[in-house]
N, C-alpha and C positions, 0 to 999 in steps of 0.2 A: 471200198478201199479203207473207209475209216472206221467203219464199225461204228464200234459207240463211245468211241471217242471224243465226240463233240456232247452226248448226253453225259457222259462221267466227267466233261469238263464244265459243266454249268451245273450237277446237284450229283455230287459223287456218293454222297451218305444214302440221299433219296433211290439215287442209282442201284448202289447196292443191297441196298435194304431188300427193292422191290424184286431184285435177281436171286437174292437167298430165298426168299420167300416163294416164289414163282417156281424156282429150277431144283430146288432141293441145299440139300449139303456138301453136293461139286457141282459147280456151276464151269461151262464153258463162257468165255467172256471175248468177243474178238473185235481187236486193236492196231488199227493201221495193220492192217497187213499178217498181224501178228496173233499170239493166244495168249490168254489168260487165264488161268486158274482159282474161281473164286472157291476157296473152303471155310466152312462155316458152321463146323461143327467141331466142339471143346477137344473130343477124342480126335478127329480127325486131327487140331490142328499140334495137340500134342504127339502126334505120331509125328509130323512135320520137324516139329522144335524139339523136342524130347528125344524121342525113341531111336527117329532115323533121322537126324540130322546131318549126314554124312551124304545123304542122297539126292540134298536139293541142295543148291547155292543161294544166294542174299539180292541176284538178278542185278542187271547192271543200273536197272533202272535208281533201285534203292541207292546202289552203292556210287552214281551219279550224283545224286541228290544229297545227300548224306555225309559223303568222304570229305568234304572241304569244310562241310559245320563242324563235324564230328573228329575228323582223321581216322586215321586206321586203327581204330579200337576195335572193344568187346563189338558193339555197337554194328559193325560193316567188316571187320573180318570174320575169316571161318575156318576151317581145315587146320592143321600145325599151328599157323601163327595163333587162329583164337584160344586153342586148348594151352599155348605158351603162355597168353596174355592172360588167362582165366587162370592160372595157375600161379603167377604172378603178383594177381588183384588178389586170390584168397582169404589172404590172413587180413586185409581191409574190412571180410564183410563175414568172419567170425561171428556167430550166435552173441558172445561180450559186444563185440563191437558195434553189431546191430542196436544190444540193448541201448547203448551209449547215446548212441546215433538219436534213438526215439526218446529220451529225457532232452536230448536240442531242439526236437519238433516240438514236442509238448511245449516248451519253455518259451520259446519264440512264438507258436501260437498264442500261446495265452498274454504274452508281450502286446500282438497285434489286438486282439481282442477287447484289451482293456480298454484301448483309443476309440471303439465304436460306446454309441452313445443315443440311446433311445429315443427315436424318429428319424435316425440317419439314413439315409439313401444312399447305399454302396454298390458300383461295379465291381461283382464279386469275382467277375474271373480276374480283373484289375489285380483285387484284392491278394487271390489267391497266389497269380504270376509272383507278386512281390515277396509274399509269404517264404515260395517255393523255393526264389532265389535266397533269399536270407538264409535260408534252412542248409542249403546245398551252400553257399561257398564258406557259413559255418563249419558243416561238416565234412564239405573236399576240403578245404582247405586253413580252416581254424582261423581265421580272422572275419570280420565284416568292413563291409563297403556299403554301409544303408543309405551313405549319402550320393552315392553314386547308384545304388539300386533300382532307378526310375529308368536310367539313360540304359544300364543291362538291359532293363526288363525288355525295355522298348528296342534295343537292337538285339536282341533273341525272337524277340514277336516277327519283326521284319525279317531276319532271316528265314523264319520257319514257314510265312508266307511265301516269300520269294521262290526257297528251293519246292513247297508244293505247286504252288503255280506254274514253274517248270518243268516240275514232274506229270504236271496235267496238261498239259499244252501242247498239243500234237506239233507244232509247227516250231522248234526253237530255234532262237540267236546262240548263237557262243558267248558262254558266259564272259569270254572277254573284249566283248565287242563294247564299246561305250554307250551304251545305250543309258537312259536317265534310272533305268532298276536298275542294272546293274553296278553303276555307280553308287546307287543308294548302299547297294549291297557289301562293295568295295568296301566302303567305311566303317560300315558297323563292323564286317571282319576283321578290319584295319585296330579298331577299338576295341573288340574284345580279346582279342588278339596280348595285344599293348598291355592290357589287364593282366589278362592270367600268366604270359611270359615274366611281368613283373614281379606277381607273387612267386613266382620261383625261381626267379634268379634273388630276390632278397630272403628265399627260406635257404637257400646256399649259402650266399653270405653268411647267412647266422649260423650254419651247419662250418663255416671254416671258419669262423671266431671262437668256434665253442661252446656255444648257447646249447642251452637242453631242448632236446628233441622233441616237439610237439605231438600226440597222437590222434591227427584226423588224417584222411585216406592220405596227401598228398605225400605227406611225412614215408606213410609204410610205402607209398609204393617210390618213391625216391629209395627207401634202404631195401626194398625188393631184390633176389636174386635168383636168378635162374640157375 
């Protein structure tokens, strides 16, 4: 009845690993009751995303997990709405704009890098999480929040465990039960939330004062028109 859903719940990387390797480039994978499709080959999985992307959907699983971090973006939609929204986001991710984009990374890494200091002992994914965040609400959204960057970094960590650990858990609670994750999870939603709704109700504000226009994504896709 469960398949190997108690083994992709204890070492899912390991799991997988040892099925692409074992079974080939489509692997059959079976899940409570259910099937899975492991593909695991480049060309394959560009046929998936690429080619025929019309043919498969984003599975509920994904779009369980995902849609309350995420919302219904690029990300978790598909069919009309994604090709609406992708056509929308466009002029955001311009060849100019990309360049733009990577003179921020550059500049901000090398920001971070200066503060390391020969014999230091760094938790580098730590390091990088922080990096990433600096980089992207630079670039969504043209301002910094570094003194708040620890408290982000750490309620994105915690959501991104949460919703995989539910997405792996054969047995779930509804996520609106009170459970002690749950709650945990409440809040950080609650906080990031608070966050970003606020940088954009103050780039309004300043868009009805009459302040000049800023150009990182949130700017183009606020003057976005379908």
């Amino acid at each position: 009845m469960l398949g190997v859903a108690l083994q992709l719940r204890r070492d899912p990387l390991g799991m997988l690993t040892r099925v692409a390797r074992e079974y080939g480039d489509i692997s059959h994978i079976p899940l409570l009751l259910q099937s899975r499709i492991l593909i695991n080959h480049p060309d394959l999985i560009e046929d998936v995303i690429v080619r025929q992307p019309q043919k498969f959907d984003k599975g509920p699983g994904i779009k369980g997990a995902a849609t309350r971090l995420l919302g219904e973006g690029l990300l978790t939609s598909e069919g009309e709405l994604w090709r609406r929204q992708r056509r929308l986001a466009q002029p955001a991710f311009h060849r100019q704009r990309i360049a733009e984009y990577a003179q921020t990374m550059v500049e901000q890494t090398l920001s971070l890098t200066r503060t390391w200091r020969e014999g230091d002992v760094r938790d580098m994914a730590e390091e990088m999480m922080a990096l990433t965040l600096v980089i992207a609400v630079k670039t969504l959204f043209g301002t910094e929040f570094t003194h708040e960057a620890g408290r982000v970094g750490s309620a994105v960590t915690l959501l991104m465990r949460y919703q995989v650990q539910r997405l792996r858990n054969p047995f779930k609670f509804s996520a609106k039960w009170p459970t002690p994750a749950n709650r945990r999870a409440d809040r950080a939603y609650e906080f990031l939330d608070s966050l970003v709704y606020g940088i954009i109700e103050d780039r309004r504000r300043r868009r009805a004062s009459g302040e000049a226009s800023t150009d990182d994504v949130l700017s183009l896709l606020m003057n976005a028109m379908d």
